[in-house]
BALOBA-1460 file (C-alpha; in Angstrom, 3 decimals):
// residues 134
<rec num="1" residu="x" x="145.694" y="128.339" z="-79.460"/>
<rec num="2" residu="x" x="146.207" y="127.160" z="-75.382"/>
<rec num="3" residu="x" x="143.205" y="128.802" z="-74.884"/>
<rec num="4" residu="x" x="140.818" y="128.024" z="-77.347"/>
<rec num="5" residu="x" x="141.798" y="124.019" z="-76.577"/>
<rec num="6" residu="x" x="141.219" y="124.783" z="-72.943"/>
<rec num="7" residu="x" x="138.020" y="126.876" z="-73.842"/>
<rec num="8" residu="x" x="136.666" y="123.799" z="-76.282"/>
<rec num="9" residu="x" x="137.870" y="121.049" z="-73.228"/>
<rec num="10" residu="x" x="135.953" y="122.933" z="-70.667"/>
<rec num="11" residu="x" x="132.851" y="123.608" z="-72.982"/>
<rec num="12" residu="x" x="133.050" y="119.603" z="-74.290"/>
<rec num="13" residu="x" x="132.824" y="118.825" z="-69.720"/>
<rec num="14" residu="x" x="129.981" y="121.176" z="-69.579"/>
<rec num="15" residu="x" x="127.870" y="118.940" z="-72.489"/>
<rec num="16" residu="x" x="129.048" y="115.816" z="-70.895"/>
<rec num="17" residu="x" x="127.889" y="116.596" z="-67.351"/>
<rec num="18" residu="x" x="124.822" y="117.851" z="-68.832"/>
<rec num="19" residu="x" x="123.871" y="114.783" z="-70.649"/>
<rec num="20" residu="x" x="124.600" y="112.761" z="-67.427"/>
<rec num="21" residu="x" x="122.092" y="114.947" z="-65.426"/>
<rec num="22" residu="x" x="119.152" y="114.817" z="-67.904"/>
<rec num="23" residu="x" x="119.487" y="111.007" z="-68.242"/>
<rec num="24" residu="x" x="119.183" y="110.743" z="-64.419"/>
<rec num="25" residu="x" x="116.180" y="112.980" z="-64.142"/>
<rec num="26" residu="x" x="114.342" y="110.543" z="-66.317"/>
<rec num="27" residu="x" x="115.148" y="106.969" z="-64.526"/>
<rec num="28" residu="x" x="114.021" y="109.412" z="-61.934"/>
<rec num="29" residu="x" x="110.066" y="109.732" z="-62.994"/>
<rec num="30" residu="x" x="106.904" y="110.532" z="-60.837"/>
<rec num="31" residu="x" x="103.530" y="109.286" z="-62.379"/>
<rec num="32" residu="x" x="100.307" y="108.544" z="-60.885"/>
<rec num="33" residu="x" x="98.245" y="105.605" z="-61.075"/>
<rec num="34" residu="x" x="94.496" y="104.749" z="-60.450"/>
<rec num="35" residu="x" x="93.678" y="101.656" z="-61.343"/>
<rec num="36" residu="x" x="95.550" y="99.037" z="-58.548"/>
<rec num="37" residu="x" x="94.168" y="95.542" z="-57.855"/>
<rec num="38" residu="x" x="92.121" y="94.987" z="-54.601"/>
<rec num="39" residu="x" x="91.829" y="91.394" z="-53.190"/>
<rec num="40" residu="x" x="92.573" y="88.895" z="-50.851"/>
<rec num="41" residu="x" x="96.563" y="88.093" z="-51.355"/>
<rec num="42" residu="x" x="97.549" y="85.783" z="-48.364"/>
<rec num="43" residu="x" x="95.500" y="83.133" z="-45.703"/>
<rec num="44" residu="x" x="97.510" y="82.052" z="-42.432"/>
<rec num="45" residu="x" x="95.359" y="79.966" z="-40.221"/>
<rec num="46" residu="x" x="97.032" y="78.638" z="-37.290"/>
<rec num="47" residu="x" x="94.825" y="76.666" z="-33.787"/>
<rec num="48" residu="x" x="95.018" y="80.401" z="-32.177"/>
<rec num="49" residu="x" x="93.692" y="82.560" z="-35.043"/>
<rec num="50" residu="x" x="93.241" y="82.982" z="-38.800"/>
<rec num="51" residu="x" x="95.221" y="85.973" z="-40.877"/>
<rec num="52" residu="x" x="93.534" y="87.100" z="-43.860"/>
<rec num="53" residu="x" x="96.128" y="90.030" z="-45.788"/>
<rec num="54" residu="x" x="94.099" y="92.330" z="-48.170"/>
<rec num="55" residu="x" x="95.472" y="94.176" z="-50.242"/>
<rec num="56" residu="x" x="94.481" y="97.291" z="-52.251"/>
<rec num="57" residu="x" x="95.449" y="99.461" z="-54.970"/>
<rec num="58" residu="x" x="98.296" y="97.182" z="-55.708"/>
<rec num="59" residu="x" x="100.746" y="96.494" z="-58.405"/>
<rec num="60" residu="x" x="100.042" y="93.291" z="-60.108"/>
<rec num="61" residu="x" x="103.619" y="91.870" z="-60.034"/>
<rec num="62" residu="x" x="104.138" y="92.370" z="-56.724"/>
<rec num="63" residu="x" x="101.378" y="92.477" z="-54.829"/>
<rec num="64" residu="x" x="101.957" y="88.239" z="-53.744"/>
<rec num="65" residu="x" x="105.696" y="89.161" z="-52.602"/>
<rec num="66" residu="x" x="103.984" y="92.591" z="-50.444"/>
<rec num="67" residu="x" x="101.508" y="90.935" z="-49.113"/>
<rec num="68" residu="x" x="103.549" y="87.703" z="-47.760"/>
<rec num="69" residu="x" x="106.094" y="90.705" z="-46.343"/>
<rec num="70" residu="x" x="102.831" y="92.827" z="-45.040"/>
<rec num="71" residu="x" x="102.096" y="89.384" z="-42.810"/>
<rec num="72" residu="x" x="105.650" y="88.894" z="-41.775"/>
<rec num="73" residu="x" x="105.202" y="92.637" z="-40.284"/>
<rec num="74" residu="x" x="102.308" y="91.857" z="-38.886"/>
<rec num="75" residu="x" x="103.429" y="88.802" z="-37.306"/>
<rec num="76" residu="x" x="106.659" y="90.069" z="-35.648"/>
<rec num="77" residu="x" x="104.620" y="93.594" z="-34.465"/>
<rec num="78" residu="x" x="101.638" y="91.336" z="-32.961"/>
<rec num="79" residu="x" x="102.429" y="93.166" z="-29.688"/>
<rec num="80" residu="x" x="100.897" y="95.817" z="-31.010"/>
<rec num="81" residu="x" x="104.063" y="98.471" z="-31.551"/>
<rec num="82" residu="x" x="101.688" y="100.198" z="-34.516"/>
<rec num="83" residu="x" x="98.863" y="102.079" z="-34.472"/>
<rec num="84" residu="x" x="95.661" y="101.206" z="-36.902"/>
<rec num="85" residu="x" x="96.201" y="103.608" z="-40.226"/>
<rec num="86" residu="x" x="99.712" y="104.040" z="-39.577"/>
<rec num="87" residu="x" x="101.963" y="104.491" z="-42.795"/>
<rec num="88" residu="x" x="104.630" y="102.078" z="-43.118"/>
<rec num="89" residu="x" x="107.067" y="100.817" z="-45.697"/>
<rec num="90" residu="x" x="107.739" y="97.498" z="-47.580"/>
<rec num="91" residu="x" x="110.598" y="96.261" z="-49.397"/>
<rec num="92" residu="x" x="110.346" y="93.953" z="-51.734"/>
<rec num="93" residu="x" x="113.233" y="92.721" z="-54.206"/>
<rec num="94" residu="x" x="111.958" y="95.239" z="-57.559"/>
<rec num="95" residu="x" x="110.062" y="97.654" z="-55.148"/>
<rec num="96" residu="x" x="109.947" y="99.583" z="-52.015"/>
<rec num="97" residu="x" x="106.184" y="99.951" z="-51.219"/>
<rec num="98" residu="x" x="104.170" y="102.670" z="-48.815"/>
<rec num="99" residu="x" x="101.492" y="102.689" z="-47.530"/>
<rec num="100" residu="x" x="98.412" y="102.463" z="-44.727"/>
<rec num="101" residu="x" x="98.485" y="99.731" z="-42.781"/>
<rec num="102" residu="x" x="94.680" y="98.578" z="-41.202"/>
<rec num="103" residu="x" x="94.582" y="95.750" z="-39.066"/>
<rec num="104" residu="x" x="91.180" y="94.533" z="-37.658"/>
<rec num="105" residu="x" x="90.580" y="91.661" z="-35.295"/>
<rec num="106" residu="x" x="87.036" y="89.621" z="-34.358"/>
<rec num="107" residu="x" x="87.565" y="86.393" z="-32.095"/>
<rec num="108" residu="x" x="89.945" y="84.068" z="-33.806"/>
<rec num="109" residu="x" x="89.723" y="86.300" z="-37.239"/>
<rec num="110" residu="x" x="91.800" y="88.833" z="-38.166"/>
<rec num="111" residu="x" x="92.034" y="90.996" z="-40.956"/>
<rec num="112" residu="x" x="94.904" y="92.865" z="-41.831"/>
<rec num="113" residu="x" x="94.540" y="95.281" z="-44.841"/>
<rec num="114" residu="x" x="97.100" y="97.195" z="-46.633"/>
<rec num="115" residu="x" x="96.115" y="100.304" z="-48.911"/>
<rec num="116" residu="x" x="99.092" y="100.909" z="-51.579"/>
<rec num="117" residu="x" x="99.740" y="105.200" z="-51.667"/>
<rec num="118" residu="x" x="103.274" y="105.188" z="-52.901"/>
<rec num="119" residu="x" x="105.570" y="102.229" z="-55.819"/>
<rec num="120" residu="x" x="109.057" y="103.353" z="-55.721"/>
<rec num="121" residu="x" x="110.383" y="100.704" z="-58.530"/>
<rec num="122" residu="x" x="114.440" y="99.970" z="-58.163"/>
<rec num="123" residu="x" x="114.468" y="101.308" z="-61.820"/>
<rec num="124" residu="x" x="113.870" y="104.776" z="-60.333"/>
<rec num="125" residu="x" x="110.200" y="105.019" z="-61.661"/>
<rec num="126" residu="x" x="107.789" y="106.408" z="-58.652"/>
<rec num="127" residu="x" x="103.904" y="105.503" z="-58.905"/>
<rec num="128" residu="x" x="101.690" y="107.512" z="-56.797"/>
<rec num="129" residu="x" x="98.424" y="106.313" z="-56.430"/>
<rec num="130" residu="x" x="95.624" y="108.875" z="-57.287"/>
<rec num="131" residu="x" x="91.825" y="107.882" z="-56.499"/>
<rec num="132" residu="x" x="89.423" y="108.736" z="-58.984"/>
<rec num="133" residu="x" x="87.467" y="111.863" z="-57.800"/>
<rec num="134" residu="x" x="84.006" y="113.018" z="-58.870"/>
């Protein structure tokens, strides 16, 4: 009897600690996405220069927050620590966001755009971006 209580305890674990794994591979999800907004998110003019932040491919609910954050990285990396096209990441309060970061300067105008590749949501849900081929 010891052993078929011990056999039925260890069985009743195995079921639990299954359960707890599938449940984590879902909040865990990888989907694609193709159709992101593209726009002009942010406008910083200052007497030295004026900072237009582009966005594209972006999220609709976050792409104001990402694109305010995308300037403050510009802003505190104006010495030019990045190279154009480099991949860098955001973090925003319901998203950390990757992508390429473009930045493109003529006079007192300068363009900085930023092309969403990667969404990973805080609820575990990744979005890839996938561009529409053929």
């Amino acid at each position: 009897m010891k052993k078929i209580t011990t056999l039925m305890l260890l069985i009743a674990f195995q079921f639990a600690s299954a359960q707890i794994t599938s449940s984590a591979t879902v909040n865990n999800k990888v989907t694609t996405y193709k159709n992101g907004y593209n726009g002009m998110e942010y406008i910083v003019t200052s007497k030295k220069e004026t900072v237009i932040v582009s966005t594209f491919n972006s999220k609709l609910n976050i792409k104001s927050e990402i694109a305010e954050k995308i300037y403050n990285y510009y802003n505190q990396n104006k010495d030019n620590s990045y190279q154009d096209g480099d991949t860098i990441t955001i973090h925003g309060n319901d998203a950390k966001v990757t992508g390429r970061f473009v930045v493109t300067k003529k006079g007192k105008l300068i363009a900085v755009e930023f092309y969403y590749e990667k969404v990973e949501w805080n609820s575990g849900l990744t979005e890839l971006y996938k561009k529409n081929i053929g």
